[in-house]
C-alpha positions in Angstrom: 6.7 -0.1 6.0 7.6 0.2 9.5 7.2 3.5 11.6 11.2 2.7 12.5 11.6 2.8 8.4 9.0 5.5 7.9 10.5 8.6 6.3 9.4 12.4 6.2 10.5 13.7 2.7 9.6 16.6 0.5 6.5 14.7 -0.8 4.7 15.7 2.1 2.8 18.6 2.4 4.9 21.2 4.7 8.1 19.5 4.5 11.0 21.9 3.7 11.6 20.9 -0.1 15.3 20.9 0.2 15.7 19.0 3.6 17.1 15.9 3.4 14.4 12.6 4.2 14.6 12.6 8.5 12.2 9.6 9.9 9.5 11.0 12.1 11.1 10.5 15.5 14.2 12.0 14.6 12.7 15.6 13.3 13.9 17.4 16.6 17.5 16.8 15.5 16.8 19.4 12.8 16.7 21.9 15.4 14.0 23.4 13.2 11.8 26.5 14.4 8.3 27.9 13.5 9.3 31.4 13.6 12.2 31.0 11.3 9.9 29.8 8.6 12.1 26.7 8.4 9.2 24.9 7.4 7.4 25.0 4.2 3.7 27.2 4.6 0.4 26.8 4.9 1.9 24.2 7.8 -0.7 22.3 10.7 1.2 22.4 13.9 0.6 20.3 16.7 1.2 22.1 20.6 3.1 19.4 22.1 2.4 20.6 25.9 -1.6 21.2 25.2 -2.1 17.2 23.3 0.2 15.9 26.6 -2.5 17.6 28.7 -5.7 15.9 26.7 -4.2 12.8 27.0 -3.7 12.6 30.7 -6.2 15.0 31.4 -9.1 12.6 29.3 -7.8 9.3 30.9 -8.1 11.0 34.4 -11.7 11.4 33.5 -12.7 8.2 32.4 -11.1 7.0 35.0 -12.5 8.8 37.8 -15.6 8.2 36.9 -15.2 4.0 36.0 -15.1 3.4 32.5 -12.5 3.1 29.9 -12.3 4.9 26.6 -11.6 3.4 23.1 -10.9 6.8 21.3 -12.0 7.3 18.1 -8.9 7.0 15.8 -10.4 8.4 13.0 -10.2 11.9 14.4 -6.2 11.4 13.9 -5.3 8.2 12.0 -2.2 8.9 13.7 -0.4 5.6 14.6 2.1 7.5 16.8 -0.9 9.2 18.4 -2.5 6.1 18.9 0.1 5.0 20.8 0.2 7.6 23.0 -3.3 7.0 24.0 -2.7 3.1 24.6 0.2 3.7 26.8 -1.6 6.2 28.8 -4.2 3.8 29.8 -6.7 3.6 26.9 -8.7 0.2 26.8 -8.6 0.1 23.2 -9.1 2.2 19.7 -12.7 2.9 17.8 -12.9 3.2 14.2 -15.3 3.5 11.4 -14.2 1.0 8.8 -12.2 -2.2 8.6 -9.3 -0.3 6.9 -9.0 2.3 9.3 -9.5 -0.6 12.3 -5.9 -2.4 10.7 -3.8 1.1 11.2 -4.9 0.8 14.8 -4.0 -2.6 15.2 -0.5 -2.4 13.6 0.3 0.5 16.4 -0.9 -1.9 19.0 -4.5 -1.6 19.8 -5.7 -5.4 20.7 -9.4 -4.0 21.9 -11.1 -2.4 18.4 -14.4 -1.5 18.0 -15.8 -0.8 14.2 -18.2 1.7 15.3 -20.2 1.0 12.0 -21.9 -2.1 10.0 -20.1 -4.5 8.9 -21.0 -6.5 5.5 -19.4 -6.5 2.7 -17.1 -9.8 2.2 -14.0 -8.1 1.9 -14.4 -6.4 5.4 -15.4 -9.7 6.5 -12.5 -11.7 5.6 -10.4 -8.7 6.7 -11.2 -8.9 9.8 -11.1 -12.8 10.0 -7.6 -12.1 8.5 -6.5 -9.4 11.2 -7.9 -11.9 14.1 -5.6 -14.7 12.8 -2.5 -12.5 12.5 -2.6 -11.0 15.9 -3.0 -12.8 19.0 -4.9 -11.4 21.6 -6.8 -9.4 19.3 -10.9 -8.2 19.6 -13.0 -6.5 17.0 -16.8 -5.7 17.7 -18.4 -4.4 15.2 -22.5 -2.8 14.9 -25.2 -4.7 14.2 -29.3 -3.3 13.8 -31.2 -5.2 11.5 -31.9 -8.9 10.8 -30.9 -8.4 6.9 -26.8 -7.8 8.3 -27.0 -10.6 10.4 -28.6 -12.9 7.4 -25.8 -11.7 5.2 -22.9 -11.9 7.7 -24.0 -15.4 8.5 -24.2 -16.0 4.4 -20.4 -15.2 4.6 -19.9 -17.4 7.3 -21.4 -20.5 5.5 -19.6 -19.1 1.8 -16.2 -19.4 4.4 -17.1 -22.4 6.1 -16.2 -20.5 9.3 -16.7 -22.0 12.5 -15.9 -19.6 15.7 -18.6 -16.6 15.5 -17.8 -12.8 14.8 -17.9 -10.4 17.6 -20.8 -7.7 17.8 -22.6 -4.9 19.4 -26.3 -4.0 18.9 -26.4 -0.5 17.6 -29.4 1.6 19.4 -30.2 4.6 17.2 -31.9 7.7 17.3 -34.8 8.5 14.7 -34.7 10.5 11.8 -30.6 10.5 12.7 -27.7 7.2 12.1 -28.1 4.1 11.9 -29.6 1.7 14.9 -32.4 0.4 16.2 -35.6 2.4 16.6 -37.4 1.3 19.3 -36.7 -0.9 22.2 -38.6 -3.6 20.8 -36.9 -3.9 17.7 -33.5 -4.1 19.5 -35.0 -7.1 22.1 -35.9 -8.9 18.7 -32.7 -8.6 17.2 -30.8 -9.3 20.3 -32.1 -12.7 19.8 -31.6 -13.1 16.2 -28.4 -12.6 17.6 -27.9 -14.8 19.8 -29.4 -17.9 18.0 -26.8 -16.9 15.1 -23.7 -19.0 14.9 -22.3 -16.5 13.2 -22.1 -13.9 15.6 -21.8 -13.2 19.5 -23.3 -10.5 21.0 -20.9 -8.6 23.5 -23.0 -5.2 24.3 -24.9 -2.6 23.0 -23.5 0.6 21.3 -25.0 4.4 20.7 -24.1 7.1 19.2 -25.6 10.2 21.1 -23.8 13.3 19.1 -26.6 13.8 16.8 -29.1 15.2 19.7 -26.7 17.5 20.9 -27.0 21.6 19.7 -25.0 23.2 22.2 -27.6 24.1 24.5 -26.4 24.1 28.6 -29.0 22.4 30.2 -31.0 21.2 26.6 -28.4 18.5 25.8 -28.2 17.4 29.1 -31.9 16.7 29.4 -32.1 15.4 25.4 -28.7 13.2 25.7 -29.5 11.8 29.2 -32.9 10.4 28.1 -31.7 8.8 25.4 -28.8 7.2 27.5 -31.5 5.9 30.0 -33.2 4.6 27.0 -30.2 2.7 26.2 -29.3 1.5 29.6 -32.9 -0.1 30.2 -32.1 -1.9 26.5 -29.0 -3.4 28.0 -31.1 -4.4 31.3 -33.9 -6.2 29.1 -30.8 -7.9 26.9 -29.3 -9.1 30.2 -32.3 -10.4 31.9 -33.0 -12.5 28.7 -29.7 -14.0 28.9 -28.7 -12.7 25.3 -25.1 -11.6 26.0 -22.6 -14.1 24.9 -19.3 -12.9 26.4 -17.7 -12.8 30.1 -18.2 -8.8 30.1 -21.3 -6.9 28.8 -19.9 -3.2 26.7 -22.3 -0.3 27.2 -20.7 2.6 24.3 -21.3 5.5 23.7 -19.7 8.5 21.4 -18.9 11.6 24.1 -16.9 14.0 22.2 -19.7 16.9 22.4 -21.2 16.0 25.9 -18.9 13.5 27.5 -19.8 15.0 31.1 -23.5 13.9 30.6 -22.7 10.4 28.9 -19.9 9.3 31.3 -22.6 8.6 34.3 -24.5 6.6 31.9 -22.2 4.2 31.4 -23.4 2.2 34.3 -25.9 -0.2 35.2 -27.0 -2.8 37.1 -26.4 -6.0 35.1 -25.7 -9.4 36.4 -22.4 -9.8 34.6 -19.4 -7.2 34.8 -20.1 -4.2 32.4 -17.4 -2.4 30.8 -18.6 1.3 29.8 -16.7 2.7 27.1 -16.0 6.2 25.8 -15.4 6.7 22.0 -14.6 10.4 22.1 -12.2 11.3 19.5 -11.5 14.9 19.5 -10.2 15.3 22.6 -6.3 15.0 22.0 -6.5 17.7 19.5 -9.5 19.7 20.7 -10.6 22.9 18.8 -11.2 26.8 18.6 -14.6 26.7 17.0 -17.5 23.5 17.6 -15.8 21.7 20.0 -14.7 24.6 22.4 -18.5 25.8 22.2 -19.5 22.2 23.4 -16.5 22.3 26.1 -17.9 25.6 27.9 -21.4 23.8 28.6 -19.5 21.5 29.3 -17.4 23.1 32.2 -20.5 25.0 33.4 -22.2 21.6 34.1 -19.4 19.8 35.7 -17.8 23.0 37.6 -14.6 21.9 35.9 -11.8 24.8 36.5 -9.4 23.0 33.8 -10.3 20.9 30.8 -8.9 20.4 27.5 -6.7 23.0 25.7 -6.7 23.6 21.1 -3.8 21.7 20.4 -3.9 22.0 16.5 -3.2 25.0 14.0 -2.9 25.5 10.7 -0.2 28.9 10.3 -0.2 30.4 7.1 1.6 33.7 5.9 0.2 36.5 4.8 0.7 36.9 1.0 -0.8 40.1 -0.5 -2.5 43.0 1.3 -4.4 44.1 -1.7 -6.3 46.7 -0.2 -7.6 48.4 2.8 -9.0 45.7 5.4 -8.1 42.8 3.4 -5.1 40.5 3.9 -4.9 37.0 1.5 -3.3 33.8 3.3 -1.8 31.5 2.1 -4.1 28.5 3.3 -7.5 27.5 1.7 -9.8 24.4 1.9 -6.6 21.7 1.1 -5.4 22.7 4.3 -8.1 23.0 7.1 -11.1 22.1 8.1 -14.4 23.9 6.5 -17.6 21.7 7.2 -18.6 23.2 10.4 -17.6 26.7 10.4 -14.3 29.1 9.1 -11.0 28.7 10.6 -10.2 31.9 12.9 -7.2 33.6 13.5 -5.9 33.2 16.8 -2.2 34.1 17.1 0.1 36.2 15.1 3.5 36.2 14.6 4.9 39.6 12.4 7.5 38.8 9.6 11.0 38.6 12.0 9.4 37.8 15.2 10.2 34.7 17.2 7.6 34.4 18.9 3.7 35.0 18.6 0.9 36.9 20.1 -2.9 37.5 19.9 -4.3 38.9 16.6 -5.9 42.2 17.4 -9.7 42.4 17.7 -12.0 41.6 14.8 -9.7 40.2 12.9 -11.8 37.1 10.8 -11.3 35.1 7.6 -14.6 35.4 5.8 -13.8 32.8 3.3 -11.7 29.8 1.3 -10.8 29.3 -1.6 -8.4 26.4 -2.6 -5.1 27.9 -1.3 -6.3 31.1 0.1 -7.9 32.3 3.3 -9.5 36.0 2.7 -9.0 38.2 6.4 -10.5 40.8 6.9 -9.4 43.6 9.7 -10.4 47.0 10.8 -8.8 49.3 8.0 -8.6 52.1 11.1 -7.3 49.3 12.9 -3.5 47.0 13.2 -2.7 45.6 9.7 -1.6 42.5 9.0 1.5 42.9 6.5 3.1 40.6 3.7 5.4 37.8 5.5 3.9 38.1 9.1 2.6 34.2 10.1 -1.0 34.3 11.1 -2.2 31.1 13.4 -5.8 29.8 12.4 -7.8 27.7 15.1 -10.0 25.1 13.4 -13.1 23.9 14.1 -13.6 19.9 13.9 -10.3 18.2 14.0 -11.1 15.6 11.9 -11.3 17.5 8.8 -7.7 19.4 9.0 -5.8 16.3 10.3 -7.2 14.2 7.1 -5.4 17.1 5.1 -1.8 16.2 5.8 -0.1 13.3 6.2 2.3 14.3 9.1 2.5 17.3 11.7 5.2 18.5 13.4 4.9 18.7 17.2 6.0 22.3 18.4 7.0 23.3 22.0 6.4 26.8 23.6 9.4 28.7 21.5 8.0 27.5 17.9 10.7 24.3 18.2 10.1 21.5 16.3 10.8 18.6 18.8 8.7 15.8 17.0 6.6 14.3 14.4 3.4 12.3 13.6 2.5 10.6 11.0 -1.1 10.4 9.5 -2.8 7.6 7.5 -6.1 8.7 5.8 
């Protein structure tokens, strides 16, 4: 199916159950609005204005400082997000499995990097099988021990395959993800590499999320040695002569500490090296781990502007069962969990058309499947049944794979478009 045949029906989670089917870019005809409750709660709402404004404001940063980003697409899975990203200027799309890899393709991406090991034959001959189908098309995926390359080149002679796979060495941390240990071990398998018919080596890949804790000047110090680690890898690979493409990619992840891993994206090499950012969450953004990370983040760079929450979950109040505790109607189907509690950040009371900020100390202490449990201040405002309370998330990836679309919302609650979503 087609994104021109694709159709929004009451099978989706949030759709109004008696609105007729509408395909995703055609849901602003509805001339549906938030505040009238014309959609069906709990509901996750994308801010149209804030995800324009990580868009441009992310590819202004890469590009200002020379490299290109392949954003993570499995922070979305969004194939109309994806193409957002493209036509604003993004190199390419990163993903963690071969499935996710052909969403991205189908909306266009024609640079992919599998941020993971490949090995399995069915990956293998999907990728072989997305290469022949669309022209133009590279995939790089990670390599970091001998045994993957003996088994991807047992594939290769099982297929009587001729033309090699592209890769990246994968440079890890210890005790964290995969990669190689020590710079020895990735030297070794740089050549096992090379002399492998079955696969060219194209750069080396890192993942440096793991050594960040939200500390201002602690992640800069941990992240930037490792990075400098990384970079004298790539050095010692190009002075051996162990790349085997026109271009040499130096990647790295970015979403927590992008300021401190953009720099180190660069090095002297004698072959033109493309440095390429994998953040993910930036088009949706957060209220909870992400904005923490993004206020270091500022500090460090002297940024005045940056990137804005563009995803909610709203949910209306249900019972008020006694004094200081409201239930929503929203539990761990509906937003993310795994790194902290959703908090409520705007409120709109049963009638009103438009929102405001949810008085002080307002919190939801905990989920259960379909409910959120706030608390408040008994002394204090109270929520009541019917008002629509806003919760910002923390760690996009976890609500988006929740739904299967979103509406996109303007500044008056107004329903102007849709995305689709294809966990």
């Amino acid at each position: 199916m087609t994104q021109d045949t694709l159709l929004l029906d009451e099978r989706c989670k949030g759709y109004p159950l008696a609105a007729a089917p509408c395909p995703p870019g055609r849901i602003g005809s509805r001339g549906w609005n938030l505040y009238r409750d014309d959609l069906s709660y709990p509901i996750a709402v994308l801010d149209a204005d804030a995800l324009e404004h990580n868009l441009r404001w992310m590819q202004a940063f890469a590009e200002s400082r020379g490299i290109v980003i392949a954003p993570h697409g499995k922070t979305t899975m969004s194939p109309q997000i994806f193409r957002r990203q493209l036509d604003a200027g993004a190199w390419g799309l990163t993903f963690a499995t071969v499935w996710q890899a052909g969403v991205g393709v189908r909306a266009g991406a024609r640079n992919i990097i599998i941020a993971n090991q490949v090995l399995c034959t069915a990956d293998l001959d999907g990728i072989v099988a997305l290469l022949d189908a669309y022209a133009g098309l590279r995939i790089w995926f990670l390599v970091d021990s001998v045994a993957q390359v003996e088994r991807v080149e047992a594939w290769s002679r099982r297929r009587d395959r001729q033309a090699p796979l592209d890769c990246l060495l994968e440079v890890g941390v210890a005790g964290q993800r995969t990669g190689c240990r020590t710079a020895d071990q990735a030297l070794t398998l740089a050549r096992r590499i090379h002399d492998s018919g079955a696969l060219r080596l194209g750069g080396i890949e890192c993942y440096e999320g793991g050594l960040a804790k939200c500390d201002l000047h602690g992640d800069q110090a941990a992240v930037s040695a490792f990075l400098d680690a990384v970079r004298g890898i790539t050095q010692e690979c190009d002075r051996a002569g162990l790349f085997q493409d026109d271009a040499i990619i130096l990647s790295a992840g970015g979403s927590a500490v992008f300021d401190v891993v953009a720099p180190a994206l660069r090095a002297e090499v004698s072959r033109p090296l493309r440095g390429v950012l994998r953040s993910g969450c930036y088009i949706a953004h957060d209220h909870g781990h992400y904005a923490g990370f993004l206020r270091n983040i500022e500090a460090r760079a002297g940024l005045d502007d940056s990137l804005r929450p563009a995803l909610s979950v709203w949910a209306m109040v249900q019972s008020v069962p006694e004094p200081g505790l409201a239930l929503l109607g929203c539990g761990k189907r509906d937003v993310s969990f795994d790194l902290s509690l959703p908090q409520p950040v705007r409120l709109a009371p049963c009638g009103a058309s438009a929102d405001q900020p949810v008085p002080e100390g307002w919190a939801v202490t905990a989920l259960n499947d379909h409910h959120a449990y706030l608390h408040f201040d008994p002394a204090g405002p109270a929520p009541s049944v019917g008002d629509r309370v806003a919760l910002g998330i923390s760690h996009p990836c976890t609500t988006f794979d929740k739904w299967s679309w979103m509406p996109l919302i303007d500044a008056r609650g107004g329903v102007i478009d849709a995305v689709t979503i294809e966990f």
